[in-house]
C-alpha positions as CSV (number, residue, x, y, z in Angstrom):
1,X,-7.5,38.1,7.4
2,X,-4.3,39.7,8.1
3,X,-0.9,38.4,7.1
4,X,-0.3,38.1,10.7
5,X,-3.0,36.5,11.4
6,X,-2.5,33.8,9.2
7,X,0.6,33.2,10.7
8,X,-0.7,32.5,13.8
9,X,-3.6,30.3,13.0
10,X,-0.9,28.3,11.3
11,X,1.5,28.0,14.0
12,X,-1.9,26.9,16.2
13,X,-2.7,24.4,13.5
14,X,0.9,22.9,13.4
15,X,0.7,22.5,16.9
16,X,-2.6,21.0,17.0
17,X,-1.1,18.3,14.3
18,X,2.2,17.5,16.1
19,X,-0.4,17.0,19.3
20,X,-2.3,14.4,17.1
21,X,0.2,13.0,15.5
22,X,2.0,11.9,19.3
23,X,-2.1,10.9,20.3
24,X,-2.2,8.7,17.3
25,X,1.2,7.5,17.7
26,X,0.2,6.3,21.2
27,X,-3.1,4.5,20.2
28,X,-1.1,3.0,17.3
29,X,1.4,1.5,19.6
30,X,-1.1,0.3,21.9
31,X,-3.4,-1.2,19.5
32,X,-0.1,-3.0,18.1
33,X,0.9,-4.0,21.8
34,X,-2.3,-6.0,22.4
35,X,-3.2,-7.2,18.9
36,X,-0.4,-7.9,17.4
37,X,1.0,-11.0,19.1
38,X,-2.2,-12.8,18.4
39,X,-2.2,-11.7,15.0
40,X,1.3,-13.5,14.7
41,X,-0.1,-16.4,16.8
42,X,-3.0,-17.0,14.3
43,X,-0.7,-16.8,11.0
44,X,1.6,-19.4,12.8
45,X,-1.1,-21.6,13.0
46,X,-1.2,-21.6,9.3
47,X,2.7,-21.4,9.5
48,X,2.9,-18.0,8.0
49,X,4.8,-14.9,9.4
50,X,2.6,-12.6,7.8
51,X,-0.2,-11.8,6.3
52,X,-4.0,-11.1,7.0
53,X,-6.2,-12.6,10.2
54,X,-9.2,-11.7,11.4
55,X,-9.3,-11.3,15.5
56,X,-12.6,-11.7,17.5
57,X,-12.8,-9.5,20.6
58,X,-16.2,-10.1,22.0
59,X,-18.8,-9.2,19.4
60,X,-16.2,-7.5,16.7
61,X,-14.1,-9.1,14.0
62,X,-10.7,-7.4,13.9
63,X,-8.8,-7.4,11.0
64,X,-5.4,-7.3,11.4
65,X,-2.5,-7.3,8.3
66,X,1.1,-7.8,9.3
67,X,3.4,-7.3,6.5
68,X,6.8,-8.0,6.0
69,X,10.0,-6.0,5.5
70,X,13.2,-7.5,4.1
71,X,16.5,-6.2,3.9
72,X,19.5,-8.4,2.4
73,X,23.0,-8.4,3.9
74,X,24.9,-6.5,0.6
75,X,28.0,-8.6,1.5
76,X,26.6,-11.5,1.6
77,X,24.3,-11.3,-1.8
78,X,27.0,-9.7,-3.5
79,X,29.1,-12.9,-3.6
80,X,25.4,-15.2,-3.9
81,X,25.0,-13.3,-6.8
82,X,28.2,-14.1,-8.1
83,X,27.6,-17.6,-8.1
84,X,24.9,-17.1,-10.4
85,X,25.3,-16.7,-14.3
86,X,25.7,-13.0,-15.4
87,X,22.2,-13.0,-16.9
88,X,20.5,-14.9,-13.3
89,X,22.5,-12.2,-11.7
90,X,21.3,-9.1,-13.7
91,X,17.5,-10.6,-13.5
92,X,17.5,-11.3,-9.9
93,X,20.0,-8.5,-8.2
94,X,19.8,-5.2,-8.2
95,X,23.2,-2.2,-8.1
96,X,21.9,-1.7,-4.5
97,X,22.6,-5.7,-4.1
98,X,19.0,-6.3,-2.7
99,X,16.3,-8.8,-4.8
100,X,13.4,-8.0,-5.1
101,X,10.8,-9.9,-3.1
102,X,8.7,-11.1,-6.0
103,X,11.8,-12.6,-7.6
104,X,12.9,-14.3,-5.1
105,X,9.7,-16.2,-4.3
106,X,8.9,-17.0,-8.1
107,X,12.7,-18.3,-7.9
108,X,13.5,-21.8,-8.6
109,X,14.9,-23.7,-5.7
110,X,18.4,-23.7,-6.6
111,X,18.7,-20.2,-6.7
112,X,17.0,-19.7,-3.7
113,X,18.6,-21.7,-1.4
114,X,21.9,-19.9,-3.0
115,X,20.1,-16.7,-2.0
116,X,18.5,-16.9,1.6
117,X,21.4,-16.9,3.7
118,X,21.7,-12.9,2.7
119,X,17.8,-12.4,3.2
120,X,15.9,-11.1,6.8
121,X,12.5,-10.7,6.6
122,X,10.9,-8.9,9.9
123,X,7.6,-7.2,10.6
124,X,7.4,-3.9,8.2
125,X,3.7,-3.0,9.4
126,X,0.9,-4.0,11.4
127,X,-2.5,-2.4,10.0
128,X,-5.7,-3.1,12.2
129,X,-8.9,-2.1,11.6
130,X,-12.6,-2.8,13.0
131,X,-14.2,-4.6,10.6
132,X,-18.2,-3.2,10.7
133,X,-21.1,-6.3,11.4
């Protein structure tokens, strides 16, 4: 195959893979659109934001995974952190002034309540699959 050639197959294949990648996109949104407010339904009734449930729609078990994104007001955990003893604040913050989430959860009360005033948490991901019967 010529140089040239090559070229163009690869400008066709780019194309063809920006195509898919808005077709996916779509069916991703839509699948998130109609799945994931019941997703977020059932994990409330367990009074959890996030997490794993499984969905039935008719005769399939859909098994949806919201996870969770946090981000930390740097203002606002820069002065929590000061309130903490040097080596509290070395474990728990970062330069970046963000902590990270397996910290904070493992963290003893005290420090957390000092902590979640800089914390959000929001969706990061929704994941749904089909599980096979």
């Amino acid at each position: 195959m010529e140089s040239r050639d090559l070229f163009e197959v690869r400008k066709t294949l780019k194309t063809s893979m920006a195509d898919l990648k808005d077709q996916l996109k779509e069916v991703e949104e839509k699948l998130s659109s109609t799945y994931l407010p019941k997703a977020k339904e059932l994990l409330g009734y367990n009074g959890e934001d996030f997490g794993t449930v499984n969905i039935s729609h008719g005769n399939d078990i859909i098994k949806a995974v919201v996870s969770k994104k946090v981000t930390w007001d740097q203002e606002l955990l820069r002065e929590a952190l000061s309130k903490l003893s040097e080596e509290d604040a070395r474990h728990y913050g970062k330069l970046t002034f963000a902590v990270e989430e397996r910290k904070f959860t493992a963290a003893p009360p005290a420090i957390k309540r000092i902590l979640e005033d800089c914390r959000t948490t929001e969706v990061g991901s929704f994941k749904i699959e089909l599980e096979e019967s």
